[in-house]
ZAMARGU-4260 file (C-alpha; in steps of 0.2 Angstrom, whole numbers, plus 5000, padded with zeros to 4 digits):
<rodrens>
0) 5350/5117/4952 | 5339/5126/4965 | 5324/5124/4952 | 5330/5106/4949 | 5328/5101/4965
5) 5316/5110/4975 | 5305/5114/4961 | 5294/5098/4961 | 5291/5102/4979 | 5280/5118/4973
10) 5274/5114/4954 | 5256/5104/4955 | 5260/5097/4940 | 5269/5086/4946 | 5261/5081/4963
15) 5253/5065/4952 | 5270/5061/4945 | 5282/5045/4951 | 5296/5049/4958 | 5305/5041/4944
20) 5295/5057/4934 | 5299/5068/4946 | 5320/5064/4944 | 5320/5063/4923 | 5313/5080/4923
25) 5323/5089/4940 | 5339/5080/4929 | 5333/5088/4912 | 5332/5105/4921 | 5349/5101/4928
30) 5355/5097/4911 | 5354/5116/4905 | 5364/5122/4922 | 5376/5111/4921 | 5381/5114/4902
35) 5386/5132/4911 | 5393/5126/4926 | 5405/5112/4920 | 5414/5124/4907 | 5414/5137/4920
40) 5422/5128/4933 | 5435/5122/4921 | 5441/5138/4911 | 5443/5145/4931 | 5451/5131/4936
45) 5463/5127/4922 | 5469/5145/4919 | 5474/5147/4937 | 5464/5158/4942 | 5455/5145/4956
50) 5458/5132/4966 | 5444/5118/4964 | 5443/5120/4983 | 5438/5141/4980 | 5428/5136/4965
55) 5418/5124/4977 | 5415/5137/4989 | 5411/5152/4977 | 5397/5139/4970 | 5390/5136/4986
60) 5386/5156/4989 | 5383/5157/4972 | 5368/5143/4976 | 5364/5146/4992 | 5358/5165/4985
65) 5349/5156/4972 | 5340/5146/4987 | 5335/5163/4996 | 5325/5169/4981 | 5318/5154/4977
70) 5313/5148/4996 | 5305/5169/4997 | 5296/5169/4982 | 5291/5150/4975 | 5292/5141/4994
75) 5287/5155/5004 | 5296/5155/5017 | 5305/5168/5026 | 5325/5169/5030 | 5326/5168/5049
80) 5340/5176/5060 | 5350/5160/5061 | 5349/5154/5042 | 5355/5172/5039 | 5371/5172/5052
85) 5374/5155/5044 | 5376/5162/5027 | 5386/5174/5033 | 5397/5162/5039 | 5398/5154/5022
90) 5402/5172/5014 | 5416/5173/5028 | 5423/5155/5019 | 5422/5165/5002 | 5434/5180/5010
95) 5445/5167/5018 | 5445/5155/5004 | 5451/5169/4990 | 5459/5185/5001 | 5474/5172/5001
100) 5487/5162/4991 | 5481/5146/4990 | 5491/5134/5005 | 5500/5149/5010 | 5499/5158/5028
105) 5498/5175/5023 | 5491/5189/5013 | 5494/5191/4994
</rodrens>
């Protein structure tokens, strides 16, 4: 989804595009990630495994990660102090969102 979204802000190609362009193609790269994503979310979510609410916040790591690569090397921008506490913050919602029983108050 990183690529899907933030791509067009990089690629010269398709600087001359409509946005309308710009969309068909970000949703046809979307297209490939979300045929792994959507059976992915469901096998962990039907066989127990996960709660949709753990499933939301292990993809949102999972992305944000995704992000840092992309923004270093195709944006070029560098992670400052704050965005890095902030994912750490995000990773501390992974621990507290899986270390538990789902709705329970405490440990395994």
């Amino acid at each position: 989804m990183t690529l899907a979204w933030y791509g067009h802000l990089k690629f010269g190609f398709l600087e001359s595009k409509t946005m309308l362009a710009v969309i068909l193609v970000s949703w046809g790269i979307a297209f490939f990630e979300y045929c792994l994503m959507v059976p992915a979310n469901r096998a962990g979510y039907l066989s127990g495994t996960f709660t949709g609410y753990q499933l939301k916040i292990i993809q949102e790591v999972i992305t944000l990660g995704v992000f840092v690569v992309f923004a270093w090397f195709v944006l070029k921008e560098r992670l400052t102090w704050n965005y890095a506490v902030s994912f750490l913050c995000i990773l501390l919602a992974v621990f507290f969102a899986t270390a538990f029983k789902p709705g329970g108050t405490g440990g395994q």
